[in-house]
N, CA, C and O atoms as a GROMACS GRO file, in nm:
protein
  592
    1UNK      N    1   7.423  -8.630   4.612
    1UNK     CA    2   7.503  -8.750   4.601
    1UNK      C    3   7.625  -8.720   4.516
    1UNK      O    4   7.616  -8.666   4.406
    2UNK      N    5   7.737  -8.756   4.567
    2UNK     CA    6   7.880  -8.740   4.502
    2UNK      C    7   7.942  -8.868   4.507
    2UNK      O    8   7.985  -8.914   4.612
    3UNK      N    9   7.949  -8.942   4.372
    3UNK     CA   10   8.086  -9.016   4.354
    3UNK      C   11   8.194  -9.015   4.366
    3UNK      O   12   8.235  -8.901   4.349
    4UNK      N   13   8.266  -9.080   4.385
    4UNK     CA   14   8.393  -9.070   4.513
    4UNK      C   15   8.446  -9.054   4.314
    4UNK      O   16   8.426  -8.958   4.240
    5UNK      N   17   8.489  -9.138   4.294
    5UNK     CA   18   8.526  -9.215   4.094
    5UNK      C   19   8.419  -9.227   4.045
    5UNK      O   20   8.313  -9.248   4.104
    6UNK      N   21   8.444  -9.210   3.895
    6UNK     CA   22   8.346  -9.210   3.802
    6UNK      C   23   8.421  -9.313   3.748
    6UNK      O   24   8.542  -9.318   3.728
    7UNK      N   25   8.312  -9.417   3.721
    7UNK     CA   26   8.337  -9.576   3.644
    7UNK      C   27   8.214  -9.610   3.583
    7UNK      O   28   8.106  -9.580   3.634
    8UNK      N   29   8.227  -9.675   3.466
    8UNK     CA   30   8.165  -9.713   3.398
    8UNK      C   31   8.086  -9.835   3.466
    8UNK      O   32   8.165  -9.914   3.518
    9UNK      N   33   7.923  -9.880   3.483
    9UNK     CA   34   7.848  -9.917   3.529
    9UNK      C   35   7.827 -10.057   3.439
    9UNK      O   36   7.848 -10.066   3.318
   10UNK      N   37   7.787 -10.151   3.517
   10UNK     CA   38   7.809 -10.296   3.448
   10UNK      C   39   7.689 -10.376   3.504
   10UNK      O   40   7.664 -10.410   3.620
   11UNK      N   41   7.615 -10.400   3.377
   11UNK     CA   42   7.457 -10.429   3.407
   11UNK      C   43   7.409 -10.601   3.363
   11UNK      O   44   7.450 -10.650   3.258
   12UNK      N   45   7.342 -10.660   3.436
   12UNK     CA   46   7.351 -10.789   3.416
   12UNK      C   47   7.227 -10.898   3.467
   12UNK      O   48   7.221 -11.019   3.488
   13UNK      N   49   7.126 -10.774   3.474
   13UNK     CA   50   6.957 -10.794   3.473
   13UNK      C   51   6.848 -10.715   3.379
   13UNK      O   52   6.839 -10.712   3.256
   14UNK      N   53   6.775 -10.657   3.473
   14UNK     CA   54   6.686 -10.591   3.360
   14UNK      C   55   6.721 -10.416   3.302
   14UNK      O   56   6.662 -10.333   3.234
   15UNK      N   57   6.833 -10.423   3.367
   15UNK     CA   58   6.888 -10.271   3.241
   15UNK      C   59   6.954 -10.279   3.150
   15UNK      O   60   6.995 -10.179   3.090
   16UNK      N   61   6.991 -10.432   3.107
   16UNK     CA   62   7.090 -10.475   2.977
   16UNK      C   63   6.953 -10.394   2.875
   16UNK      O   64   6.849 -10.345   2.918
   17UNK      N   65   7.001 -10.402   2.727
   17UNK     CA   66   6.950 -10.294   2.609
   17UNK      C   67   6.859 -10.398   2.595
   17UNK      O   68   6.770 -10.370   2.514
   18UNK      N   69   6.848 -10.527   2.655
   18UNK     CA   70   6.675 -10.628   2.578
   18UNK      C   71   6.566 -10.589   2.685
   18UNK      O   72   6.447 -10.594   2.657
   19UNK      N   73   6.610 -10.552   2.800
   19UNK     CA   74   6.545 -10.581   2.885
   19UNK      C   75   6.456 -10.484   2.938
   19UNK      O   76   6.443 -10.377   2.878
   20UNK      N   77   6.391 -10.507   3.044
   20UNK     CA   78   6.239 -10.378   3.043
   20UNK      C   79   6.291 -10.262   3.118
   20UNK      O   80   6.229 -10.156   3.117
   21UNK      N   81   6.374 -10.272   3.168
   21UNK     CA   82   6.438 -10.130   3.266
   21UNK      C   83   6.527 -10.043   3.177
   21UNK      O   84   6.524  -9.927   3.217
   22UNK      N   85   6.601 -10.059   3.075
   22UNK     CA   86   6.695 -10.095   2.966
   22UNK      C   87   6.625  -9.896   2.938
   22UNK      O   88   6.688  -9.797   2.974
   23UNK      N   89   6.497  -9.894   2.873
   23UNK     CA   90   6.389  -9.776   2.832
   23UNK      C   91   6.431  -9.643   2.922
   23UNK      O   92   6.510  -9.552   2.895
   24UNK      N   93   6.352  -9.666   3.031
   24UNK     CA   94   6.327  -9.610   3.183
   24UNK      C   95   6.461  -9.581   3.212
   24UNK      O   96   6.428  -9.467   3.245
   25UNK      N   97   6.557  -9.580   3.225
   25UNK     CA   98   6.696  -9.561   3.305
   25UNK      C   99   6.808  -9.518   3.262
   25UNK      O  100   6.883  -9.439   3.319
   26UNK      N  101   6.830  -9.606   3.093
   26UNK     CA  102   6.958  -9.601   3.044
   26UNK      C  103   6.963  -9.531   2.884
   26UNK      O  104   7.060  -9.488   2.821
   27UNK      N  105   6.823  -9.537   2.849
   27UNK     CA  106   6.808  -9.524   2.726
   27UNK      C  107   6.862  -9.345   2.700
   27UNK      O  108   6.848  -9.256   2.784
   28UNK      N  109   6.922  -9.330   2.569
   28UNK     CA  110   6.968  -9.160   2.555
   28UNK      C  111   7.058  -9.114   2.690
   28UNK      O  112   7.115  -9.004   2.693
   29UNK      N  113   7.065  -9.220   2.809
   29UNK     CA  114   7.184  -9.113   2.928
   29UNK      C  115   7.308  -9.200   2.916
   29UNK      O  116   7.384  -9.218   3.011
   30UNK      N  117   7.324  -9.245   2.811
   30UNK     CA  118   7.484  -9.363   2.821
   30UNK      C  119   7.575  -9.307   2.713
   30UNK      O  120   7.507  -9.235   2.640
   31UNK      N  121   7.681  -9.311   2.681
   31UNK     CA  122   7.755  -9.233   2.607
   31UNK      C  123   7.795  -9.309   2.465
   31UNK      O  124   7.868  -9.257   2.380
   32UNK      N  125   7.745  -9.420   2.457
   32UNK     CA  126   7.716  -9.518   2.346
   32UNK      C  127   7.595  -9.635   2.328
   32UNK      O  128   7.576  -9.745   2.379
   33UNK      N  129   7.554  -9.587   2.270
   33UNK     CA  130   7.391  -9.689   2.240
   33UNK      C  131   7.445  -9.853   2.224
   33UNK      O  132   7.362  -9.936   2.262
   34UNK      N  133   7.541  -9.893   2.186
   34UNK     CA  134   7.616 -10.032   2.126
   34UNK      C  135   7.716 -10.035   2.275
   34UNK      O  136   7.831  -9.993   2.293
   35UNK      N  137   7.611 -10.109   2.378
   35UNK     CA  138   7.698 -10.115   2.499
   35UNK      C  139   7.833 -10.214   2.482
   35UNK      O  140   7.849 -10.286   2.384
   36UNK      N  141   7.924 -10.205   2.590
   36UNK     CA  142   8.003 -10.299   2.565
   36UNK      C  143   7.992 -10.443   2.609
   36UNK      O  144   7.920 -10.463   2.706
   37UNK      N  145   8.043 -10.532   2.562
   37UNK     CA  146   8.030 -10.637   2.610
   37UNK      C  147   8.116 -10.686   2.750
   37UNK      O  148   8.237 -10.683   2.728
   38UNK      N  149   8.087 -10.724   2.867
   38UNK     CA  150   8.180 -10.762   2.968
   38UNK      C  151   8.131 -10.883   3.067
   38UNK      O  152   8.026 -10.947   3.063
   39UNK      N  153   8.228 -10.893   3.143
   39UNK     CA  154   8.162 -11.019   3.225
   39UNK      C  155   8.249 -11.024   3.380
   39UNK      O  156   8.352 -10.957   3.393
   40UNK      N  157   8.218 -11.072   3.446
   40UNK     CA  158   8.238 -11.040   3.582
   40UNK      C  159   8.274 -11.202   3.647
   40UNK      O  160   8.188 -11.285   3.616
   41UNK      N  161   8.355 -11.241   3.707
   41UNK     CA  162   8.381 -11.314   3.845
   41UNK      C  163   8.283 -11.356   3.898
   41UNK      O  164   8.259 -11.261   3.973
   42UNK      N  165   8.152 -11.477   3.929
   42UNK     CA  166   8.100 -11.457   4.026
   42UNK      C  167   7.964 -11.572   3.971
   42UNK      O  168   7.967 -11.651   3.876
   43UNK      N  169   7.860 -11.548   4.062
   43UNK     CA  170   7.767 -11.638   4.044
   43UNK      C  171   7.648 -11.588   4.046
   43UNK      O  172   7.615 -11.526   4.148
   44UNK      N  173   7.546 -11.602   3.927
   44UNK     CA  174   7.424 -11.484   3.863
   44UNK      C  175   7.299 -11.636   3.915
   44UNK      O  176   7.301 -11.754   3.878
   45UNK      N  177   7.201 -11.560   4.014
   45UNK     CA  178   7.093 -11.627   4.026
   45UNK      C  179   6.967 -11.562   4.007
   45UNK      O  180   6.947 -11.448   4.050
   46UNK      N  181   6.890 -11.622   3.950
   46UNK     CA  182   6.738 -11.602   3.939
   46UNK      C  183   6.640 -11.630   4.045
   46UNK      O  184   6.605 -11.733   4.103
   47UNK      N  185   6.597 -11.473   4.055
   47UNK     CA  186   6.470 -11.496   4.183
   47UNK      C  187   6.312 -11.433   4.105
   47UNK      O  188   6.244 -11.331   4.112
   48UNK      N  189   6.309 -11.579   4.025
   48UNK     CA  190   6.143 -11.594   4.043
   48UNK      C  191   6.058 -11.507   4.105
   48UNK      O  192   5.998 -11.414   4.051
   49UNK      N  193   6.053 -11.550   4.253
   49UNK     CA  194   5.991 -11.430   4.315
   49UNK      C  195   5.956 -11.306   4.264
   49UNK      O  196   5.851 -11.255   4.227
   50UNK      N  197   6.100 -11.261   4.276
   50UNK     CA  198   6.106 -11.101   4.260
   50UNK      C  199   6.112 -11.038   4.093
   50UNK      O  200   6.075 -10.926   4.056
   51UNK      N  201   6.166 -11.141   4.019
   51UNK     CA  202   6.142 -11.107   3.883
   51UNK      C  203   6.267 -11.028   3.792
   51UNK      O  204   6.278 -10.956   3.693
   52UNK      N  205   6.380 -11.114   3.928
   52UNK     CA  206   6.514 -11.001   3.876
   52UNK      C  207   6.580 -11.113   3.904
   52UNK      O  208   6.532 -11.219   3.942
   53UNK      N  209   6.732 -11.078   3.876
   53UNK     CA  210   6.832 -11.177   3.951
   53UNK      C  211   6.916 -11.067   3.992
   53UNK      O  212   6.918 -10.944   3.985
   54UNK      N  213   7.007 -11.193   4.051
   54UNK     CA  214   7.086 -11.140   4.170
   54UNK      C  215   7.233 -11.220   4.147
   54UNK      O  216   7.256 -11.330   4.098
   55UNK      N  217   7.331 -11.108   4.208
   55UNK     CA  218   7.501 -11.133   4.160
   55UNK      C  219   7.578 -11.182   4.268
   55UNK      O  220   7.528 -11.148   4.376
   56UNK      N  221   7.647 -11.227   4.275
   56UNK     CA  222   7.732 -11.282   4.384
   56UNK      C  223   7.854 -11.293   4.368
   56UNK      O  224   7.907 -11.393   4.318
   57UNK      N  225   7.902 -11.212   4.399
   57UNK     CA  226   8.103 -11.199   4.338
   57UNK      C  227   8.214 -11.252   4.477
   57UNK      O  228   8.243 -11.225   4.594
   58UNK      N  229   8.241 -11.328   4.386
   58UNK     CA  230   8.336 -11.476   4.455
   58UNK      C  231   8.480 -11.416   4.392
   58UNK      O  232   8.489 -11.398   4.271
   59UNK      N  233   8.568 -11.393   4.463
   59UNK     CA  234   8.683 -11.399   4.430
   59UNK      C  235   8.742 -11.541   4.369
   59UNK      O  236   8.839 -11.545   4.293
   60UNK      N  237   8.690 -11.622   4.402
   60UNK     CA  238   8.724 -11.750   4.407
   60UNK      C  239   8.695 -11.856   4.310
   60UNK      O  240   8.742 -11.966   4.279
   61UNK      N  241   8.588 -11.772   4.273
   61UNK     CA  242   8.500 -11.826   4.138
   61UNK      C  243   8.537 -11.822   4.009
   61UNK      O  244   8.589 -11.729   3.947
   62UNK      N  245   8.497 -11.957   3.964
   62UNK     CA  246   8.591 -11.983   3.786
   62UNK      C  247   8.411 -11.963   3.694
   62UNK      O  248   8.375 -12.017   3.589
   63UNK      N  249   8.360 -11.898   3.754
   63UNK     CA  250   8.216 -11.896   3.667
   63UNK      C  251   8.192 -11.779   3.638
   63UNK      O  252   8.145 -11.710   3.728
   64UNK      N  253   8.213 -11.725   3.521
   64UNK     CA  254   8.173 -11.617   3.457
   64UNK      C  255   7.998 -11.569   3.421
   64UNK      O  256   7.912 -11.637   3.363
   65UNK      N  257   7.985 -11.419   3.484
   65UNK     CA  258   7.839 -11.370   3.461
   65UNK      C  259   7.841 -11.274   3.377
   65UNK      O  260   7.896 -11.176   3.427
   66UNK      N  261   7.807 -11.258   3.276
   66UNK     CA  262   7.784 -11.175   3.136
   66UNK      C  263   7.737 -11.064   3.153
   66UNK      O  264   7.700 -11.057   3.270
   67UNK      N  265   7.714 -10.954   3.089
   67UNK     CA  266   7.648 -10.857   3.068
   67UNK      C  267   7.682 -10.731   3.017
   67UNK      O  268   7.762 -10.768   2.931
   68UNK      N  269   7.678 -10.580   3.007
   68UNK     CA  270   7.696 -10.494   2.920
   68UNK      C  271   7.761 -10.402   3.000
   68UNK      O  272   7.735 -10.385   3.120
   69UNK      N  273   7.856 -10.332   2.928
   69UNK     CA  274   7.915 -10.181   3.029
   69UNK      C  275   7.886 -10.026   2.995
   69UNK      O  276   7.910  -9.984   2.881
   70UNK      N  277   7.852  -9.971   3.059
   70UNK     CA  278   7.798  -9.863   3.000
   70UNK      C  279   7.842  -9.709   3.040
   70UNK      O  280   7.813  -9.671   3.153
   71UNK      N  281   7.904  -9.630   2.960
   71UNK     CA  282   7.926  -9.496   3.047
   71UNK      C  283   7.818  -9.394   3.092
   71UNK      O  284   7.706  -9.386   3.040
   72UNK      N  285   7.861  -9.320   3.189
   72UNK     CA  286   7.677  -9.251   3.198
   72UNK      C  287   7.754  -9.120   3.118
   72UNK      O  288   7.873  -9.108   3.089
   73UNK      N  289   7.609  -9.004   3.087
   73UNK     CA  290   7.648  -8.927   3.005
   73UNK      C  291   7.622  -8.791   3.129
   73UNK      O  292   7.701  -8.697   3.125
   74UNK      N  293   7.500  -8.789   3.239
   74UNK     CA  294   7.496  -8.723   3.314
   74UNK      C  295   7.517  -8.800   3.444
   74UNK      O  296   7.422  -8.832   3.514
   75UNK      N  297   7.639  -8.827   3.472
   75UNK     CA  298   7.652  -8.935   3.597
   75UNK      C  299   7.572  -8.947   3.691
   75UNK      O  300   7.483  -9.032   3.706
   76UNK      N  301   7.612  -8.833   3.781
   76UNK     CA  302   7.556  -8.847   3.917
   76UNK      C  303   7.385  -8.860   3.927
   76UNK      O  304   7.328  -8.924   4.015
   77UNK      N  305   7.320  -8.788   3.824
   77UNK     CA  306   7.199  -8.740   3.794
   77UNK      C  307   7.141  -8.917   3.800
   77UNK      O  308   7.051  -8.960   3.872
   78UNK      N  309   7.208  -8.981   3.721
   78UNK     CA  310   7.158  -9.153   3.626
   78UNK      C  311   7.238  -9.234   3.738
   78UNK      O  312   7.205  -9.351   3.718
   79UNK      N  313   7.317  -9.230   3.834
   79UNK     CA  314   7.376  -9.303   3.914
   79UNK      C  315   7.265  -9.270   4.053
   79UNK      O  316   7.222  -9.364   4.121
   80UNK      N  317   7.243  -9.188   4.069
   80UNK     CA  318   7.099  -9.167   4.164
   80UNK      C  319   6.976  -9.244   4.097
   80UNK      O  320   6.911  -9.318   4.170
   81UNK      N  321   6.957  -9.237   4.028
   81UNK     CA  322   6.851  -9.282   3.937
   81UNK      C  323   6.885  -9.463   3.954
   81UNK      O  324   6.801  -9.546   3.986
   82UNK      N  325   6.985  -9.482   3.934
   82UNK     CA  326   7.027  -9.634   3.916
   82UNK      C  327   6.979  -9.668   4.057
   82UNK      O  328   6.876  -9.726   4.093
   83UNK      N  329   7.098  -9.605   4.143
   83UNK     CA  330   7.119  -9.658   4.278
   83UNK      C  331   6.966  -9.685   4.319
   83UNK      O  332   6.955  -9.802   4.357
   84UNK      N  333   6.797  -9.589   4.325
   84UNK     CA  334   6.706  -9.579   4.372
   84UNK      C  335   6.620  -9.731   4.267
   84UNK      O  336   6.518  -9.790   4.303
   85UNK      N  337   6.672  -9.750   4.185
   85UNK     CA  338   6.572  -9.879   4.094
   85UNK      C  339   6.663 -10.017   4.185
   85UNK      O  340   6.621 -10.132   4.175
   86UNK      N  341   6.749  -9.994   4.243
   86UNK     CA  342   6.843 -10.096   4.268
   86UNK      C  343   6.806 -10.110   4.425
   86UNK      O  344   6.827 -10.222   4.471
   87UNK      N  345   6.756 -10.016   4.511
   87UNK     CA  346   6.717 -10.016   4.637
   87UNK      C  347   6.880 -10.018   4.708
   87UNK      O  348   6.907 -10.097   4.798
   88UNK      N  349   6.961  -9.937   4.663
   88UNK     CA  350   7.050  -9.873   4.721
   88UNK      C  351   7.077  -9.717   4.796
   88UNK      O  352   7.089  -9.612   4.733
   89UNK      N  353   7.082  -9.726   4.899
   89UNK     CA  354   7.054  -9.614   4.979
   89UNK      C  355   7.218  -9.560   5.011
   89UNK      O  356   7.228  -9.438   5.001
   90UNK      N  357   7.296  -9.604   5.033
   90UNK     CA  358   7.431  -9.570   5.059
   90UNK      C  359   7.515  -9.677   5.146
   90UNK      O  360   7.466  -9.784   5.182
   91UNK      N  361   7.643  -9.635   5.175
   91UNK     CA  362   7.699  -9.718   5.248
   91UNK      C  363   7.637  -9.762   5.339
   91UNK      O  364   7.560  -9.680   5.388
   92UNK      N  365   7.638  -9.914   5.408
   92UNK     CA  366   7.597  -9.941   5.521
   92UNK      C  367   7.477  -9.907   5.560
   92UNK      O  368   7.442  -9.896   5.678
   93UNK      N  369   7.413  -9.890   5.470
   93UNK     CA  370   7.267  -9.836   5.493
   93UNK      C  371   7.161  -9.982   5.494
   93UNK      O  372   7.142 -10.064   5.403
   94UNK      N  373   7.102  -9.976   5.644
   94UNK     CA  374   7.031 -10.087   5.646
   94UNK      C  375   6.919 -10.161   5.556
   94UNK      O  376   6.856 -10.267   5.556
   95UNK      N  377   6.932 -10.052   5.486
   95UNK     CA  378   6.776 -10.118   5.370
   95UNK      C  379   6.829 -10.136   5.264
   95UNK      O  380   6.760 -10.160   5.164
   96UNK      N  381   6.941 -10.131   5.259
   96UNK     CA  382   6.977 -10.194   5.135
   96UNK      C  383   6.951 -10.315   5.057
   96UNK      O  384   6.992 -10.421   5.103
   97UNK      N  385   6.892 -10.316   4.950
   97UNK     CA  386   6.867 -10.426   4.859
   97UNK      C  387   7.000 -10.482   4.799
   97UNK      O  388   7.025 -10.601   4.819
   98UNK      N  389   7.061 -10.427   4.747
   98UNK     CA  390   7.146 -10.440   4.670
   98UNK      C  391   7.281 -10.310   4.731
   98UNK      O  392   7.245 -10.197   4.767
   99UNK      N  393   7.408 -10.347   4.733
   99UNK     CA  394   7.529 -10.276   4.708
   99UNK      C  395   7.568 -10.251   4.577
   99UNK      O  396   7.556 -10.326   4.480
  100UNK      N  397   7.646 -10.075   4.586
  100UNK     CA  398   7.687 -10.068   4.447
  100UNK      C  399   7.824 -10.092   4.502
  100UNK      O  400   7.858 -10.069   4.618
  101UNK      N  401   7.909 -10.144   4.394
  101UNK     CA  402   8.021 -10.186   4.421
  101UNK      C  403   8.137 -10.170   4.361
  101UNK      O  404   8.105 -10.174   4.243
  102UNK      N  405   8.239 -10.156   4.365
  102UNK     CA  406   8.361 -10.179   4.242
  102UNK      C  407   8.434 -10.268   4.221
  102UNK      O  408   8.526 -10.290   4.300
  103UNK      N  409   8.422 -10.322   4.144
  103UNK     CA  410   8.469 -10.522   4.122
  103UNK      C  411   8.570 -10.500   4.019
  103UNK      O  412   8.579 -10.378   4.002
  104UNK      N  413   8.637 -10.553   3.956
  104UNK     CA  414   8.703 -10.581   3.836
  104UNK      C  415   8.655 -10.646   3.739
  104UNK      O  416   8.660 -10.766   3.768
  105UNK      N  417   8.602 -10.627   3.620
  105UNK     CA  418   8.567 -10.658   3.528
  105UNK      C  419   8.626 -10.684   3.431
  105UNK      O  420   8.733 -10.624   3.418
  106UNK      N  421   8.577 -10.805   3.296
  106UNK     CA  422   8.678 -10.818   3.157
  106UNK      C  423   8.599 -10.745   3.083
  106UNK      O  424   8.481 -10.739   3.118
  107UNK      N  425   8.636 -10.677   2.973
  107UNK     CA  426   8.576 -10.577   2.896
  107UNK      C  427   8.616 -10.672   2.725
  107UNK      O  428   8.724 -10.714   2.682
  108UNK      N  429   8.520 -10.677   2.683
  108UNK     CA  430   8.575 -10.744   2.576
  108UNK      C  431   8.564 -10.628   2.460
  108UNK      O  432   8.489 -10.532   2.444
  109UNK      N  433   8.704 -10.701   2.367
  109UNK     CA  434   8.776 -10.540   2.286
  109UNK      C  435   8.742 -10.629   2.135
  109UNK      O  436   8.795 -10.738   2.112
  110UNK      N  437   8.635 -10.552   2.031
  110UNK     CA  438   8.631 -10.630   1.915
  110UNK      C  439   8.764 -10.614   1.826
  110UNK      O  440   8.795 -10.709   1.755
  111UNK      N  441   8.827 -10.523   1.828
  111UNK     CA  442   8.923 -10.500   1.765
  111UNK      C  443   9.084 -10.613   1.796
  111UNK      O  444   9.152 -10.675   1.715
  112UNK      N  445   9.095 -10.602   1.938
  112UNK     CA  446   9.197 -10.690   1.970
  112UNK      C  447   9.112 -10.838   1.992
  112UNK      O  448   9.171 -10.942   1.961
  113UNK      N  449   9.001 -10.844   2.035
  113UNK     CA  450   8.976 -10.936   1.973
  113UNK      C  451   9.025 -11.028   2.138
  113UNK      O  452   9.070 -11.140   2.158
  114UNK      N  453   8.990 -10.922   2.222
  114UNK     CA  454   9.042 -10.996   2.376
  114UNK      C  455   8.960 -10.908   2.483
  114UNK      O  456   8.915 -10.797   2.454
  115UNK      N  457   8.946 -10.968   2.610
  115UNK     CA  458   8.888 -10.912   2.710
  115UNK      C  459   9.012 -10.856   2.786
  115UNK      O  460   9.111 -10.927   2.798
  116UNK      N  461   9.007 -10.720   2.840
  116UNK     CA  462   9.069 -10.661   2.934
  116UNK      C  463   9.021 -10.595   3.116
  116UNK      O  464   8.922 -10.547   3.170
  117UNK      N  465   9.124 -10.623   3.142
  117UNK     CA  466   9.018 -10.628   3.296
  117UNK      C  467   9.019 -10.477   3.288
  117UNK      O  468   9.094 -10.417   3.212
  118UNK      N  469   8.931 -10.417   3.371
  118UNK     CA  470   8.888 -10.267   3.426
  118UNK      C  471   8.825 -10.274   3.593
  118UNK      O  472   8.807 -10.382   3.649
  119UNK      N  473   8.801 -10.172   3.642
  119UNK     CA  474   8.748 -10.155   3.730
  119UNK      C  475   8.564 -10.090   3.704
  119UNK      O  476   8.550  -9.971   3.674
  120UNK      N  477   8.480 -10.150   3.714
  120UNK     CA  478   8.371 -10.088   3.715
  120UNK      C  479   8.271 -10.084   3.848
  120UNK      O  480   8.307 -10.145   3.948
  121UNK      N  481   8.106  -9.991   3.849
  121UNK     CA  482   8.019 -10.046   3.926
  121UNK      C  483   7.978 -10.133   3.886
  121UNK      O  484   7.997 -10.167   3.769
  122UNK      N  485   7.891 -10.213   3.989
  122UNK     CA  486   7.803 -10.323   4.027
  122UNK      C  487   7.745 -10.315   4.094
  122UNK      O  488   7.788 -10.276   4.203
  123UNK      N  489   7.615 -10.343   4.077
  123UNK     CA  490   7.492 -10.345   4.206
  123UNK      C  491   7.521 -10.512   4.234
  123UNK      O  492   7.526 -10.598   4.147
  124UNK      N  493   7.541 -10.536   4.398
  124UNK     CA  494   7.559 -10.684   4.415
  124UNK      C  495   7.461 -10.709   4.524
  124UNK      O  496   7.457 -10.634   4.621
  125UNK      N  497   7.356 -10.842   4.508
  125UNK     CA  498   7.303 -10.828   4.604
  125UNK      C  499   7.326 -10.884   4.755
  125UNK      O  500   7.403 -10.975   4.786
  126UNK      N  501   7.256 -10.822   4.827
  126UNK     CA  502   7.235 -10.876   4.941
  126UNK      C  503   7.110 -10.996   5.034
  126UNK      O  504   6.997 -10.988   5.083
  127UNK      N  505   7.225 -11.106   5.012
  127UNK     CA  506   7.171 -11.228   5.011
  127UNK      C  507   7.103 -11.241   5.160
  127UNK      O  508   6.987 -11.282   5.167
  128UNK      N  509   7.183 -11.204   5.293
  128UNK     CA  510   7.148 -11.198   5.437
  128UNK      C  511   7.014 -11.131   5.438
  128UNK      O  512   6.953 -11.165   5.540
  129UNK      N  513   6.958 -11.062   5.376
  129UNK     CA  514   6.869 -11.003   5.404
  129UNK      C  515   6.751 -11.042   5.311
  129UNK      O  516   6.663 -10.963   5.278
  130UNK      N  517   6.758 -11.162   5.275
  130UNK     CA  518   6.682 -11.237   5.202
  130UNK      C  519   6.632 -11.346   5.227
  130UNK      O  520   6.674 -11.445   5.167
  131UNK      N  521   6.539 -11.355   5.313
  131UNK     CA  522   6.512 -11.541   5.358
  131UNK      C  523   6.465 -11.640   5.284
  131UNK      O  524   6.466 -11.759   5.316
  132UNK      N  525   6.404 -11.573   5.140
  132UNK     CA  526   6.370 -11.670   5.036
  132UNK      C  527   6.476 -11.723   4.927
  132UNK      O  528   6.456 -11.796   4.830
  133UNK      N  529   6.583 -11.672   4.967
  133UNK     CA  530   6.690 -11.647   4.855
  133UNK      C  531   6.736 -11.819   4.855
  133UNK      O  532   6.768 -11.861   4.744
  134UNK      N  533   6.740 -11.893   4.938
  134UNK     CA  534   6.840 -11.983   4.907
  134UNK      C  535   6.712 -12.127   4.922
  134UNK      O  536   6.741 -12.247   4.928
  135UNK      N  537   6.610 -12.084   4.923
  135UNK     CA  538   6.510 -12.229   4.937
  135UNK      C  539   6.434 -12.148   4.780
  135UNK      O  540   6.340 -12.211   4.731
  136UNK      N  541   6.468 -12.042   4.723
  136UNK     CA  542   6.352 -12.043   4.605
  136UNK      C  543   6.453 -11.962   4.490
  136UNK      O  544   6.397 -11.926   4.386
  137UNK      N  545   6.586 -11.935   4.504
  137UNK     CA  546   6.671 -11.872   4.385
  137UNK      C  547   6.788 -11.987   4.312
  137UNK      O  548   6.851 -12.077   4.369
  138UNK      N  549   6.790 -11.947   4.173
  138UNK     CA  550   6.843 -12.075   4.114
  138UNK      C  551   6.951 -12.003   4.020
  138UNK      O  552   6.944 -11.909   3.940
  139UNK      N  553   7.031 -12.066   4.054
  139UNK     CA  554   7.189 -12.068   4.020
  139UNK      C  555   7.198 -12.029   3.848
  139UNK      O  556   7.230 -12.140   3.804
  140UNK      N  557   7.190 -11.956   3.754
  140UNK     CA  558   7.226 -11.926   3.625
  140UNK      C  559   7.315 -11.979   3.544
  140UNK      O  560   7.397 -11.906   3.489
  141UNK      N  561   7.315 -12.130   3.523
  141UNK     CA  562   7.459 -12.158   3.503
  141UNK      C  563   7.544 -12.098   3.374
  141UNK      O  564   7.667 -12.090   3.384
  142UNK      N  565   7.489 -12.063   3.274
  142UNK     CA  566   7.559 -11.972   3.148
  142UNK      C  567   7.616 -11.822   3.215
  142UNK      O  568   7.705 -11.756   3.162
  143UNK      N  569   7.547 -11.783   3.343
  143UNK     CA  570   7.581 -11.676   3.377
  143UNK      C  571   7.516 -11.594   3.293
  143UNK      O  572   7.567 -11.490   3.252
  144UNK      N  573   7.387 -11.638   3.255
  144UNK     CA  574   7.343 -11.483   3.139
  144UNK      C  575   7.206 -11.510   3.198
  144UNK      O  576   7.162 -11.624   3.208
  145UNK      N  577   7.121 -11.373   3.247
  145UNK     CA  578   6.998 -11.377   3.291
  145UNK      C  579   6.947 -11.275   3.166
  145UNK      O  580   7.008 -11.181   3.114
  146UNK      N  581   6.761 -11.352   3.125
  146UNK     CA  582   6.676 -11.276   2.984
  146UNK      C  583   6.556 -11.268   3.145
  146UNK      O  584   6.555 -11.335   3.248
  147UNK      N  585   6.490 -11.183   3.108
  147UNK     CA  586   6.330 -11.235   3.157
  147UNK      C  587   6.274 -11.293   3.053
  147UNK      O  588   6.303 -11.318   2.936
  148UNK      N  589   6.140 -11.316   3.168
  148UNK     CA  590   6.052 -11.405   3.012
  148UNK      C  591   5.982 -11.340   2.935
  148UNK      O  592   5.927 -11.394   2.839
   0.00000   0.00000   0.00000
């Protein structure tokens, strides 16, 4: 597997630093332990069900979804690793759970004391291929998903 760009990865379920994937995936392969803070365009829902949530990036959308940015330290190695917890197989690949993606992101800067946009990944999911998604997934309205 070869990345076309190397971008910093933008997490906003269970690989944020509280969360249970957080260990398993990201822990010691990120290039700063004190992720950054960022937030994304779009609309963050909770699927019960499955025990994760799920992203939905709206150009259009005035609802901000929270979460952390992270550099990898052995990319491709931890971007395989990501892509396979994410049920991403590649482009256009029919089994895809989720797309990784490149969205524009705000990066928030403690120093200036402001968010700046960037380009990062995103795993976004794929809602069509979900028949429980819209009679049993619920809208996040803070835009910040914890498990329980």
């Amino acid at each position: 597997m070869r990345a076309e760009t190397i971008l910093p990865v933008f997490v906003y379920g269970s690989l944020k630093t509280s969360e249970f994937n957080y260990k398993s995936y990201l822990d010691g392969k990120v290039s700063i332990v004190e992720p950054k803070r960022a937030r994304i365009r779009g609309t963050l829902y909770n699927m019960p069900y499955k025990g994760y949530p799920a992203l939905l990036v709206e150009d259009s959308s005035t609802e901000w979804v929270y979460g952390e940015l992270f550099e990898l330290l052995d990319y491709e190695s931890t971007l395989s690793q990501l892509d396979s917890l994410e049920g991403y197989y590649g482009v256009d690949h029919p089994a895809n759970e989720y797309v990784r993606s490149v969205v524009k992101a705000e990066i928030w800067h403690d120093r200036s004391r402001i968010y700046v946009a960037q380009e990062v990944f995103v795993y976004l999911y794929q809602v069509e291929k979900d028949i429980l998604f819209t009679k049993q997934s619920q809208v996040m309205k803070k835009g910040i998903w914890q498990s329980n």
